[in-house]
Every structure is written in C-alpha cells, then in structure tokens.
N, C-alpha and C positions, 0 to 999 in steps of 0.2 A: 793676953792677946798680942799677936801680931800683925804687922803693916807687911804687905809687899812693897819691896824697896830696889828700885832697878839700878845697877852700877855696875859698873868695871874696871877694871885694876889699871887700866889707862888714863882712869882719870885722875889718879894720882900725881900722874907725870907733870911737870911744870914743863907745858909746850909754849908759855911766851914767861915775858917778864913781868907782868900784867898781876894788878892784887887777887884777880879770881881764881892764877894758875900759880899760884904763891904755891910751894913746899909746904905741907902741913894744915892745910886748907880740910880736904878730904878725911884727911885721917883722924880729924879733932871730929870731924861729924859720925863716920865710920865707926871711934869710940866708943862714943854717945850714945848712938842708935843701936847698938849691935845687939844688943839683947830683947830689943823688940822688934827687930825687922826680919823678913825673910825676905834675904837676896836674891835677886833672879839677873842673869845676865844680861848686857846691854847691846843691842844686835844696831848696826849703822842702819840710818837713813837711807831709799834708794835715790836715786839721782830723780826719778819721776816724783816721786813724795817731794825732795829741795824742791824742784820747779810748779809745784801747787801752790808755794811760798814765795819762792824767789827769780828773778830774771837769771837767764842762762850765764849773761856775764857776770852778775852778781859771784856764781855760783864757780865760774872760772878764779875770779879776784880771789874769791878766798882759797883755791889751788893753789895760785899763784906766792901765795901767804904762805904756805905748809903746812897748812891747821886743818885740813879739810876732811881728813880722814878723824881724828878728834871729834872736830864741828858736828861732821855725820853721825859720828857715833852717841854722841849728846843729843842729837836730833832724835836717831831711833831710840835711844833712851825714854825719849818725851812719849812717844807714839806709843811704845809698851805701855807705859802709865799708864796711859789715856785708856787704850781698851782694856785692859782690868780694872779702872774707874767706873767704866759700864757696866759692876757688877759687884765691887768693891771696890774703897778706898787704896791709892796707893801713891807714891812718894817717886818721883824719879831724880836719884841723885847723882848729879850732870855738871859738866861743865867741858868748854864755854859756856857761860849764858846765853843767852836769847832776845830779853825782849829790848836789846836797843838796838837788834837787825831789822831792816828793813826790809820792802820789796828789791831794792836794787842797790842798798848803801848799809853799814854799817859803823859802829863806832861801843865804846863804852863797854870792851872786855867782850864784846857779842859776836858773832859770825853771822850763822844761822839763825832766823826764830823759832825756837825751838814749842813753844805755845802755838802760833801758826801752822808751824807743818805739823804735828801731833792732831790740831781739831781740824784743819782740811782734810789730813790722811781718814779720819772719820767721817766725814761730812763726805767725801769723794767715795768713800764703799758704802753710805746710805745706813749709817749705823748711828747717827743723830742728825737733826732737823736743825736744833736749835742750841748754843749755849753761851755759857756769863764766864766772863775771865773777871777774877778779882787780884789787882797787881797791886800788893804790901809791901812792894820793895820802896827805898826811899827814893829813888828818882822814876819820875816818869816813863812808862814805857811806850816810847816814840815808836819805836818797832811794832809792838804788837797793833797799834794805832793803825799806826802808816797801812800794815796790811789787811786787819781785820775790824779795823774802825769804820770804814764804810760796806762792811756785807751786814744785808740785812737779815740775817740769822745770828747776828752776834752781838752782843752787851758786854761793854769792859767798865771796868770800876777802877781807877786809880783815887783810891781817900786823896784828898785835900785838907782837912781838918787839921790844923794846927795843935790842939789839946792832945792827948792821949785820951781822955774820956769822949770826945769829937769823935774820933777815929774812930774807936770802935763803936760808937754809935750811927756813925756816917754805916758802916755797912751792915751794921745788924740792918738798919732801914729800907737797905738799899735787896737785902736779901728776900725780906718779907714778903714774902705770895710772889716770890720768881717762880717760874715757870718754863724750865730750858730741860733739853733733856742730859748737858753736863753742863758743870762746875770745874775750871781750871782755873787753879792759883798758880800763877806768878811769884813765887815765894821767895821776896829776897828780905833778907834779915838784920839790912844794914839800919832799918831804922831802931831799932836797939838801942836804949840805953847807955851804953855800953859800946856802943859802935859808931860810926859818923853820924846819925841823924839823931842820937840823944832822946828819942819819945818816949818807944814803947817798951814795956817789960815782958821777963820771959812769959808769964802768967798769961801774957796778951795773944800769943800765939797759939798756944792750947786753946784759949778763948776765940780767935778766931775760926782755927780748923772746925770745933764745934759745931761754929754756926754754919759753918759753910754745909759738913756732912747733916745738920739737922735740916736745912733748906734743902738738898739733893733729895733726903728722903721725903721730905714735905711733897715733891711736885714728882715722885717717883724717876728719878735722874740720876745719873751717875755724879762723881767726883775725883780729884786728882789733883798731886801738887809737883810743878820742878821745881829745884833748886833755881835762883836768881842769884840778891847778891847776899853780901857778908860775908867782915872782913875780919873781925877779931875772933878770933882763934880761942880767945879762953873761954868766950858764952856762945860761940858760932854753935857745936855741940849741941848743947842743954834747950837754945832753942830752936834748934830744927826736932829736937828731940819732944819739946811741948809741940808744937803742930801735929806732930804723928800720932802724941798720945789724943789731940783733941781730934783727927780724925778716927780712930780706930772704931773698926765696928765692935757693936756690944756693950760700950762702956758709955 
C-alpha cells in the first residue's frame, strides 16, 4: 500500500540556518518513505487562505524575512493534505513548520501555521464542521493554541504524560468516541528517543497513526498528518516512516 505524500523539491533548500532547514533533513525522510508514498506536488498558500490564519502584518514580517514564498508553499502543502484527508489518509511533507506561528507573532523555526490555515481553508469552504488536532511534537504548540485553541469547533491534544507508556495512553484516551469530522497531527518527531526529548520509540509512531486513522474511521471523519519537528537525521526517516505505515489505509 501507499500514502499520498505532498512535497516539493524546494523544500530541500536550506532557506535559513535554522535545525528544521538543516541540508539533509528532507532527504533522510524522502529516503525512507519513497517506496511507500505517492508524491504529489506542493501548490503555495493564497494570500486569502494566510489571513484566515494570520494578521496581514504578520503576514508582511515574514516577506519581510524572505521566507514567504517557502512558508506559502508549506502552508498549501498543509491544505493539499487536509482535503485528501477527507477521503484518505495523507502525510504532508513540509517545511517551515508551523505550529509555533501564531495569529500575529512567530518563533521556533515556524512562519506560518500551517495546521490553522490547512483546517480553516476547510472549515471556510464548508467541507468540515468539526476537528481534533493531536500535537506529538516535543514542545508545545503555542501557535496552534493561540489560533485555534479558542474556536469552538476545534479540540487540540498536546500529551503531557511524562512515561512513554503515559503518552500513549494519554491519547488512546483522549481518542475514544471523538467525534470530529478530521483528525490533524502535528507531527513533530523530536520526542524520539534518539532525538532531544529522549521518550518515544519508533514503534510508538506507527502506534499512534493507528490510532488516530482507527478513531477517524470510528466517527466517519477524515485524517492527515504534517511534518512538525525532528532533528536527527539518522531515525528522522524510519520514523516518519512508522506513522505513514500506521496510517495507511487497509492494513
């Protein structure tokens, strides 16, 4: 089986100096995945879609930066996901990050939130009511918060659970008898073993996608994951690689 996996050869590029836009980031996942994803090309953001998300100067600041044609294109990255989520599982592999943007401020490798504008560009054409963001990444995602932590059509899950058996009990929990019509992950990889937050293993990320696509189908709902963070290069791969196998449909 294969995943739809959304990318483009610009994200290759190292547009700052930043561990997300690190040389060899992309290409260690690219590796990894290649033989189960079907690539599909990543089309920018429109300036309407950013400001469902972001303040207009927000949106200036990061011109201003030279990343914005990047940011955009990681953004419509997000969006693609999302509506082939509504019907299949799919993966958008992106960068800048996203969820430490804010409505009007950013920081932590992020621009755009690329989570936010992906479920408002849905939610603004009337093609979901409702949905649950689960953020695996190891730091909290202030961004996705700031903008979509107070609409009341949206549930975010950032675990807390210290354990690794916590954690993934924290959100089998947290999944049970949702009720959204999508599931967006936040998928950042740095809490790895193997990477700065030292928890989880690769196993854990197959384990999670699971659950997530067995909740989606549970309440008849779509599903979708972008790229967030992680930073070592030699399991970055392997586990973006278990996610995709634990969402795939069929298996």
């Amino acid at each position: 089986m294969s995943i739809k996996v959304i990318f483009h050869k610009d994200f290759y590029r190292a547009y700052t100096s930043d561990p997300a836009a690190e040389t060899g980031r992309m290409e260690a996942i690219v590796a990894a995945i290649q033989s189960r994803a079907d690539f599909i090309n990543a089309e920018p953001a429109t300036l309407d879609q950013l400001r469902a998300a972001h303040s207009i100067d927000h949106i200036e600041s990061v011109k201003i930066e030279r990343v914005y044609d990047i940011a955009a294109l990681a953004a419509g990255g997000a969006i693609q996901a999302a509506r082939i989520g509504l019907t299949e599982p799919a993966f958008a592999l992106i960068r800048p990050p996203g969820h430490h943007a804010s409505h009007s401020s950013c920081w932590g490798f992020c621009y755009f939130n690329n989570m936010s504008v992906a479920l408002m560009a849905l939610k603004n054409e009337g093609l979901i009511s409702t949905a649950f963001v689960l953020d695996f990444d190891l730091h909290f995602g202030d961004g996705n918060a700031n903008i979509l932590g107070h609409e009341p059509w949206v549930e975010i899950l950032n675990p807390a659970a210290r354990t690794r058996d916590g954690y993934i009990k924290e959100i089998e929990e947290r999944l049970r008898g949702l009720k959204v019509d999508m599931i967006g992950i936040s998928a950042g990889f740095d809490h790895h073993e193997e990477d700065w937050g030292g928890l989880l293993k690769t196993q854990d990320y197959k384990t999670m996608g699971r659950m997530v696509r067995d909740a989606a189908l549970a309440c008849s709902g779509g599903c979708f994951a972008i790229l967030e963070g992680g930073y070592n290069h030699n399991v970055l791969g392997k586990n973006v690689l278990a996610l995709l196998r634990g969402l795939e449909p069929g298996l």
